[in-house]
RODO-2510 file (C-alpha; in nm, 4 decimals, decimal comma):
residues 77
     n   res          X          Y          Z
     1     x    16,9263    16,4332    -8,6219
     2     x    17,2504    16,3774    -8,8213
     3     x    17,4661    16,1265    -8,7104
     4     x    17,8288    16,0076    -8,7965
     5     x    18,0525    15,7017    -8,6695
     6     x    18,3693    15,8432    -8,6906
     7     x    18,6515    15,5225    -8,7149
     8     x    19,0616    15,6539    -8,6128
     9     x    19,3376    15,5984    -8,5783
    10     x    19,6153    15,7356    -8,3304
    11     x    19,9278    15,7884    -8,2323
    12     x    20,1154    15,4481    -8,0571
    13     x    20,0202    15,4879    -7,7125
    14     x    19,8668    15,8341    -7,7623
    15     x    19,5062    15,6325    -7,7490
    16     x    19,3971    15,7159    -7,3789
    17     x    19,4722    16,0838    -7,4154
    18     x    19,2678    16,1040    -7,7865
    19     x    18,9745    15,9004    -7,6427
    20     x    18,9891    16,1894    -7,2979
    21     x    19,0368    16,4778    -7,5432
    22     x    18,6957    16,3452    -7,7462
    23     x    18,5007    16,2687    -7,4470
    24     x    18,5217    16,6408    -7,4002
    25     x    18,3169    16,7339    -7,7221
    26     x    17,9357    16,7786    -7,5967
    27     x    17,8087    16,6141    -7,9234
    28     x    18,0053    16,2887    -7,9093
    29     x    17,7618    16,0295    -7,7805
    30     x    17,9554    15,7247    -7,7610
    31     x    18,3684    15,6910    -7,8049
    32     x    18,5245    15,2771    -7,8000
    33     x    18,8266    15,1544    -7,8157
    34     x    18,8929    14,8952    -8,0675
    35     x    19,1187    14,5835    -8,1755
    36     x    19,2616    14,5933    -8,5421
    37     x    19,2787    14,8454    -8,8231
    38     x    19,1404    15,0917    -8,6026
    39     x    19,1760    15,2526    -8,2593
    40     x    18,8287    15,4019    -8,1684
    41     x    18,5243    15,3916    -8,3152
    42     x    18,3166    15,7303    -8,2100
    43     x    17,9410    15,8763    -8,2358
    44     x    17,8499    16,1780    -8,3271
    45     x    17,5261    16,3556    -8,3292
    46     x    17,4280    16,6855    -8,4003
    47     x    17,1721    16,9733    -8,4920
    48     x    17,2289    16,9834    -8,8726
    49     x    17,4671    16,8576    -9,1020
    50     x    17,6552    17,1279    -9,1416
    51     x    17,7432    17,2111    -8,7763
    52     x    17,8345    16,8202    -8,7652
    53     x    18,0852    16,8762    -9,0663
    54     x    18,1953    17,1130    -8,8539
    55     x    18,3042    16,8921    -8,5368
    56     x    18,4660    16,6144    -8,7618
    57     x    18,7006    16,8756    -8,9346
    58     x    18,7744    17,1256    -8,6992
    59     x    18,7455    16,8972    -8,3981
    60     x    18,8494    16,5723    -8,4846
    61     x    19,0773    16,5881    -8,7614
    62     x    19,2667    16,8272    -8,5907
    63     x    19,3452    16,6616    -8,3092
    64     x    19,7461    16,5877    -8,2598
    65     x    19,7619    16,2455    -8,2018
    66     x    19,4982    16,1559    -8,4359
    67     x    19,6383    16,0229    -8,7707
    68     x    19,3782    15,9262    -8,9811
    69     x    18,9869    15,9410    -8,9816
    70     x    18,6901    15,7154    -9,1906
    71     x    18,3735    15,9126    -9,1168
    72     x    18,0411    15,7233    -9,2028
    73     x    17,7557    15,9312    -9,1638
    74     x    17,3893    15,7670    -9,0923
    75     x    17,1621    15,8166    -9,3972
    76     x    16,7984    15,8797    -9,2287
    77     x    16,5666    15,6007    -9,2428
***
């Protein structure tokens, strides 16, 4: 199963609402908040690649409050 961690930042203060807003996506597994460069850390998993491509750029990315995204997807092992 394809599987991304998905590292953002948001908005100042804007970081409870983002983290509600992803919660809502069925295929997030996991969503943290974080100290330093970054303000969550979230997992994805999905069907196929292609419908997880999907949920990062369409989903994520678009988000208001979000203002930048590092997405690391899982190689298979």
């Amino acid at each position: 199963m394809p599987t991304a961690y998905i590292l953002l930042c948001c908005d100042l203060g804007s970081e409870n609402e983002v983290l509600e807003e992803i919660k809502q996506i069925p295929e997030v597994e996991e969503v943290n908040r974080v100290f330093g460069v970054y303000d969550m850390i979230v997992k994805i998993s999905s069907d196929n690649m292609d419908k997880l491509k999907e949920i990062i750029a369409l989903k994520i990315r678009k988000m208001d409050k979000v203002r930048s995204v590092l997405t690391i997807i899982r190689t298979e092992s």
